[in-house]
Backbone as CSV, one residue per row, in Angstrom:
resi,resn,N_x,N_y,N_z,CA_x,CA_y,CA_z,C_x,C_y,C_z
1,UNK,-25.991,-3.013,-49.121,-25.922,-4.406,-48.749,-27.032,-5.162,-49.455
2,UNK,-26.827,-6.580,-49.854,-27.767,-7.490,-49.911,-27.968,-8.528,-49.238
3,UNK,-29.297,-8.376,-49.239,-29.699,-9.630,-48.119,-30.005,-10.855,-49.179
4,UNK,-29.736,-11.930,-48.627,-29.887,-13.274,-49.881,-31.445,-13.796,-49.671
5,UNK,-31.785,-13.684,-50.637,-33.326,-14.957,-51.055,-33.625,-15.161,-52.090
6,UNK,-33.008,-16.597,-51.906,-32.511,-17.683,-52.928,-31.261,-17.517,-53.714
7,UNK,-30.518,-17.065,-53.230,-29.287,-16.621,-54.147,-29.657,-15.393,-54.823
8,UNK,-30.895,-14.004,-54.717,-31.008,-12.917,-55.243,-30.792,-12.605,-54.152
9,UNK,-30.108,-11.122,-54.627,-29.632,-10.408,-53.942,-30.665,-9.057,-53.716
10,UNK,-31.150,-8.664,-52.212,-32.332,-7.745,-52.698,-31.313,-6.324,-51.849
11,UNK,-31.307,-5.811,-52.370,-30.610,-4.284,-51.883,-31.401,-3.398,-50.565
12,UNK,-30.566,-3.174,-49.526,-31.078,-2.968,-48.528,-29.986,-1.585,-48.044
13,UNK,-30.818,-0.207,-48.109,-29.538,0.781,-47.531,-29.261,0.289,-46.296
14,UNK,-27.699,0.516,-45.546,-27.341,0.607,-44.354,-27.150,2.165,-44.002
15,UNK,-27.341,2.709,-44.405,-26.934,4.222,-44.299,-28.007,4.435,-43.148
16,UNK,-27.331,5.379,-41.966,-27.726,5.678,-40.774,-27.938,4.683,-39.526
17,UNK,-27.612,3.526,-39.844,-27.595,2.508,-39.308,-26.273,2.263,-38.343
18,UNK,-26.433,2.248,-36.623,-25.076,1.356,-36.131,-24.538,0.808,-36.196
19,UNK,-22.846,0.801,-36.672,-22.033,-0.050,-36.901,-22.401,-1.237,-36.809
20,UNK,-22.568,-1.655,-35.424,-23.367,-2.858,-35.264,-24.457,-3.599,-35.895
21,UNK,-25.235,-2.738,-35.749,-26.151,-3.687,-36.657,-26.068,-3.418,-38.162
22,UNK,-25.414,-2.695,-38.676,-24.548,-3.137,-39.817,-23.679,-4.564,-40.014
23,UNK,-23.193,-4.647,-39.455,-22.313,-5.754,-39.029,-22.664,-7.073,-39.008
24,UNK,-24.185,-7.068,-38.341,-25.008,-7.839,-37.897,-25.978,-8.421,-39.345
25,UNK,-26.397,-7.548,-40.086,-27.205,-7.568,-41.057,-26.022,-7.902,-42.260
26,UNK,-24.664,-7.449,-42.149,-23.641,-8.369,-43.177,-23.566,-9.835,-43.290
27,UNK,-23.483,-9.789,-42.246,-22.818,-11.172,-41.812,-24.099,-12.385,-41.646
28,UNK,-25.033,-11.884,-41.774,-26.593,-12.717,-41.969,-26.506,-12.591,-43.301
29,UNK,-26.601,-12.200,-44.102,-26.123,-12.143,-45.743,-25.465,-13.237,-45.705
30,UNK,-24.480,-13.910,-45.154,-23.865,-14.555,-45.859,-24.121,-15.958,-45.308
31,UNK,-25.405,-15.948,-44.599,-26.151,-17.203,-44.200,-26.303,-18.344,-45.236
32,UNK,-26.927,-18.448,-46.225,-27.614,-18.694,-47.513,-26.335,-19.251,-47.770
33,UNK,-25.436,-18.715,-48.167,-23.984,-19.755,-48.618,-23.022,-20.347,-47.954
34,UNK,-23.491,-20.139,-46.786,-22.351,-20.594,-45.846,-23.260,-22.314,-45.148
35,UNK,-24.486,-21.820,-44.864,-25.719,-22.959,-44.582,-26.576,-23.678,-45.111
36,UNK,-26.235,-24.956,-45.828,-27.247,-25.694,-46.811,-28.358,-25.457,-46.289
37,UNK,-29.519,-25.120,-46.902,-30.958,-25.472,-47.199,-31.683,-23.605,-46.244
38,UNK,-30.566,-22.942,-46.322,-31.175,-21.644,-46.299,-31.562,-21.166,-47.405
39,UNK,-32.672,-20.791,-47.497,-33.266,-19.483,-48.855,-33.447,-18.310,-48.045
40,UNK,-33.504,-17.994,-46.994,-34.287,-16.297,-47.135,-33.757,-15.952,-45.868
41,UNK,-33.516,-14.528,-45.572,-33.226,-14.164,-44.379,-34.229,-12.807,-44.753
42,UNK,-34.521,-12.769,-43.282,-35.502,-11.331,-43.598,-34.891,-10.622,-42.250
43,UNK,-35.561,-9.685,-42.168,-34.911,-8.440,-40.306,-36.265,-8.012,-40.158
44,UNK,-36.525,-8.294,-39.059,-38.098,-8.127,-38.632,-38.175,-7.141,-37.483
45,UNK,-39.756,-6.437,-36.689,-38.989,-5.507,-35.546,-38.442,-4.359,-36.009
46,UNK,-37.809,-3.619,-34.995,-38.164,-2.645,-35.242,-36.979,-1.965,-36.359
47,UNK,-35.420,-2.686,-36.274,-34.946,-2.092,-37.310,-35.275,-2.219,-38.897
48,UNK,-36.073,-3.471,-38.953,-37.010,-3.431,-40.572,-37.837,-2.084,-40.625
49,UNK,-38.348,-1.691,-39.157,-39.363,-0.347,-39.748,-38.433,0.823,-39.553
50,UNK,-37.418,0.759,-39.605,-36.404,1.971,-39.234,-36.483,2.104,-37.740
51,UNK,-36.768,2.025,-37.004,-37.489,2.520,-35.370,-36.774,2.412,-34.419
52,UNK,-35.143,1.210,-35.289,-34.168,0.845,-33.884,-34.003,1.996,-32.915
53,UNK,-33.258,1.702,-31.987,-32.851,2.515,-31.125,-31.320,1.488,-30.729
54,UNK,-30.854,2.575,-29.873,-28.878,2.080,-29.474,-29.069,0.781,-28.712
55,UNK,-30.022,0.621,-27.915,-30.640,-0.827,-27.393,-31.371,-1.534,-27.620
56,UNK,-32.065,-1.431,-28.960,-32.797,-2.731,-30.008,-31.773,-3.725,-30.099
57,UNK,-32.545,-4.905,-30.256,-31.439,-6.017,-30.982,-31.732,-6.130,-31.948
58,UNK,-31.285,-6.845,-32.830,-31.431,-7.220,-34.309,-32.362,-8.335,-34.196
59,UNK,-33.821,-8.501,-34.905,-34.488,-10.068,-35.095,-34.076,-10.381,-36.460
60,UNK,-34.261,-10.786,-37.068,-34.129,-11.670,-37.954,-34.909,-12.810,-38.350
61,UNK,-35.706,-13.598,-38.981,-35.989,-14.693,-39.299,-35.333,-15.086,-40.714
62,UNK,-35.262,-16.495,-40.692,-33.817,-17.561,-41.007,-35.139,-18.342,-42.286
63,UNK,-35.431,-18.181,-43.059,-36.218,-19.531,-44.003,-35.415,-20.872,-43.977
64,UNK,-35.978,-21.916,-44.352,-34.771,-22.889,-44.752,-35.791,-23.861,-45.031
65,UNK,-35.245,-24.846,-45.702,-35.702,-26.006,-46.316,-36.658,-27.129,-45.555
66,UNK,-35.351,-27.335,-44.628,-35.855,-27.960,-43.324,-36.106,-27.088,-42.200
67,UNK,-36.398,-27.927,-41.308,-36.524,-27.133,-39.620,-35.405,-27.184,-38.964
């Protein structure tokens, strides 16, 4: 998968990862083109350090132009 910042695409394995938050981390990918004045999505917590567990949620922080 790639996650978008700025229209680059930075390569991120999903491998070993829950469907779900597979799913979750797709479909935030496609933030950036679907939402004017997004640049960056990042995944913060614990599935950025690998650490999820079956009851983590996904964080995320959203960049954008404006607020």
């Amino acid at each position: 998968m790639g996650l978008e910042d700025s229209g680059h695409p930075v390569d991120v394995s999903l491998d070993g990862l829950p469907a779900n938050v597979g799913e979750v981390l797709d479909a935030a990918r496609l933030l950036p083109r679907l939402v004017s004045g997004v640049v960056g999505i990042a995944a913060v917590w614990s599935w950025a350090r690998a650490a999820g567990r079956a009851d983590s949620d996904v964080d995320l922080v959203v960049l954008a132009n404006e607020p």
